[in-house]
C-alpha positions as MATLAB code, in Angstrom:
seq = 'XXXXXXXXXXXXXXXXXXXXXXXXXXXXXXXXXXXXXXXXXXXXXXXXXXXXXXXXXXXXXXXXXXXXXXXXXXXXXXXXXXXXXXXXXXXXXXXXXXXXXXXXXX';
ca = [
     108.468  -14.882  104.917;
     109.287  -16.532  101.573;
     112.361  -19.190  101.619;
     114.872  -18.529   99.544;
     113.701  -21.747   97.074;
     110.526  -20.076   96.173;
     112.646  -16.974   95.637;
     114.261  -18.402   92.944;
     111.486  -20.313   91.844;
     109.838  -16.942   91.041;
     113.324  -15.421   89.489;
     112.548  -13.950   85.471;
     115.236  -12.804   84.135;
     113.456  -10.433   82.147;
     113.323   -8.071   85.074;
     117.493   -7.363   85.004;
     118.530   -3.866   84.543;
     121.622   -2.999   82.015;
     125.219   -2.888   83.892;
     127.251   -0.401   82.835;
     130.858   -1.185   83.946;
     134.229    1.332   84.062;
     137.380   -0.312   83.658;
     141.027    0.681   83.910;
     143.390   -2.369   82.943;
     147.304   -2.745   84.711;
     148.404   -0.500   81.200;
     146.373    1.749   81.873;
     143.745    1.593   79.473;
     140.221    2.271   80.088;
     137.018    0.357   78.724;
     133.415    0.683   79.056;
     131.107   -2.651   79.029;
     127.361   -2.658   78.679;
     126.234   -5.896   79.597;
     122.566   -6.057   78.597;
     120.618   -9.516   79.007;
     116.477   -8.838   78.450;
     115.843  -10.209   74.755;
     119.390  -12.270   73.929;
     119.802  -15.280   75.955;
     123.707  -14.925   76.431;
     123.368  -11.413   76.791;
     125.055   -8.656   74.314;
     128.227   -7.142   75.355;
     129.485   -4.089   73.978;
     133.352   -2.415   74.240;
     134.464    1.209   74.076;
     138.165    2.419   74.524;
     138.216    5.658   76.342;
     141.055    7.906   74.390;
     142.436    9.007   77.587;
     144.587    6.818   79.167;
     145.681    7.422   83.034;
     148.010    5.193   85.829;
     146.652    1.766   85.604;
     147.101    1.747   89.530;
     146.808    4.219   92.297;
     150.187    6.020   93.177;
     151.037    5.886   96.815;
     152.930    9.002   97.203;
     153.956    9.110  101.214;
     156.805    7.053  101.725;
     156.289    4.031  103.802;
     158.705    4.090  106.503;
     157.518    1.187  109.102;
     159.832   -1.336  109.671;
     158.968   -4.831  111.299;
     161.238   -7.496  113.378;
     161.137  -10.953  111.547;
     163.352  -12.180  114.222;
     166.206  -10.878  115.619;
     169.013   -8.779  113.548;
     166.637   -9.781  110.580;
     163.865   -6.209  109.915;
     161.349   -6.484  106.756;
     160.498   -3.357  105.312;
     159.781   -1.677  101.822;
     161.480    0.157   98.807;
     161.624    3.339  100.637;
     162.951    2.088  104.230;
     166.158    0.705  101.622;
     166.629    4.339  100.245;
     166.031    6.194  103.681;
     169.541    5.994  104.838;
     168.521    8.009  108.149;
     166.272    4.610  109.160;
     168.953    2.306  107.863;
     171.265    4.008  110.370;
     169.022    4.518  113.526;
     168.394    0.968  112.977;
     171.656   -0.286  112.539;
     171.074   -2.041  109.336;
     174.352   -3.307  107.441;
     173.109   -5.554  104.539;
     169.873   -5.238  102.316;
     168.377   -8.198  100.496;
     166.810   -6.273   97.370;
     163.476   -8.927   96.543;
     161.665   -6.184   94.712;
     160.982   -6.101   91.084;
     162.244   -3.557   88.722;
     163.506   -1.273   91.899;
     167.307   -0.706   91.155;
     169.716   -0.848   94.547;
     170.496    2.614   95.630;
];
């Protein structure tokens, strides 16, 4: 069994593949990188926009309903506990403390 010294000892960089990478920025924008290192020391990197652009995240479309117990008469929860006024009742909520971004109060 070889250590892991000689393993790297015997490393040639000449034997990495191309790495073709997909990515979709926050905006939504996608790019394709080709990162290719066998003849250019600091490797060659190439950019393509794709024309489509899609949701720069992955929408979560089932409400989140859980509710946890910070301490007592004090309950964390998300965006949609705050607009499920059925919850807010059953639980006997009286004030919200809005700390999300860009989620107007209901």
């Amino acid at each position: 069994m070889s250590s892991i010294f000689s393993q790297l000892k015997g490393f040639n960089r000449d034997t990495l593949k191309s790495v073709e990478t997909r990515i979709t920025t926050a905006d939504g924008k996608k790019v394709e990188t080709h990162w290719h290192m066998l003849r250019d020391e600091a490797g060659v990197r190439s950019v393509e926009e794709q024309g489509n652009r899609g949701l720069g995240f992955c929408p979560d479309l089932q409400p989140d309903l859980s509710v946890g117990v910070a301490q007592e008469r004090l309950l964390v929860g998300s965006q949609d506990v705050a607009h499920h006024l059925g919850t807010l009742r059953q639980l006997g909520v009286t004030h919200i403390l809005n700390v999300a971004w860009g989620v107007p109060n209901a």
